[in-house]
N, C-alpha and C positions, 0 to 999 in steps of 0.2 A: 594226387598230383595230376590223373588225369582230367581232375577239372579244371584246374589255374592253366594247363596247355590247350584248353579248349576253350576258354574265355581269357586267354592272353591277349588277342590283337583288340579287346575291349578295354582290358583294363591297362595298355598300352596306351590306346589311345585317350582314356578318362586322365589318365598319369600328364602326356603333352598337353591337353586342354588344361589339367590345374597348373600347370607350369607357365604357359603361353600367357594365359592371363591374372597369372601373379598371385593365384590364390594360395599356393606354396612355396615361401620362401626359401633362399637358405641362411642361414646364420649369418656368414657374410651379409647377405642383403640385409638383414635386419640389425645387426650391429650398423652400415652405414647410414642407415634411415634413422637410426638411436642419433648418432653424432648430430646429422642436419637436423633433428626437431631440439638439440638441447643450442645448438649453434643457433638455430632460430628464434630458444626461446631467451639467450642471453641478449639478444639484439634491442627484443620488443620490450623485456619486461626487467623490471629492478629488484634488486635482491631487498629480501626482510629486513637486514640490517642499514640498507640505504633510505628504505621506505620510513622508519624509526625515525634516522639522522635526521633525514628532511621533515619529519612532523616535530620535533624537538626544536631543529630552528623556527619552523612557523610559531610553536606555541611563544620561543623566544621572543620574536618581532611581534607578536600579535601585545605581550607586557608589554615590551616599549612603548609601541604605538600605543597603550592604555595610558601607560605614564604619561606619557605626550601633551594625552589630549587630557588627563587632568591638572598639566601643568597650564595647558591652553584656558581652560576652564577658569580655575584658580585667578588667572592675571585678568581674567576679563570682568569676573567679578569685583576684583580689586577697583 
């Protein structure tokens, strides 16, 4: 015991330095940094199930346009 009272105002002061600059969170702080990076990342990016939906129509339009142009084909042959 007589040593943590002897190297107290050290590790006092090592304790405000990891605090001051953030190297030790607390729980709070890190649950609010959880929210803004998931709030962040619903902004920038699209969920699996949208990313799907939207490749499903392209592959739709991409048939048609196929149809299209071998209807186009077709008639100009004619």
């Amino acid at each position: 015991m007589e040593q943590f009272i002897q190297y107290s105002p050290i590790l006092i002061a090592v304790m405000i330095f990891l605090i001051q600059h953030k190297i030790v969170v607390t729980p709070e702080q890190l649950e609010r940094k959880h929210r803004e990076i998931i709030e962040d990342v619903e902004e920038r990016f699209v969920t699996i199930n949208s990313f799907h939906d939207l490749k499903e129509q392209f592959s739709e339009m991409k048939d048609k346009i196929d149809k299209i142009y071998e209807q186009i084909m077709k008639n100009n042959l004619n």
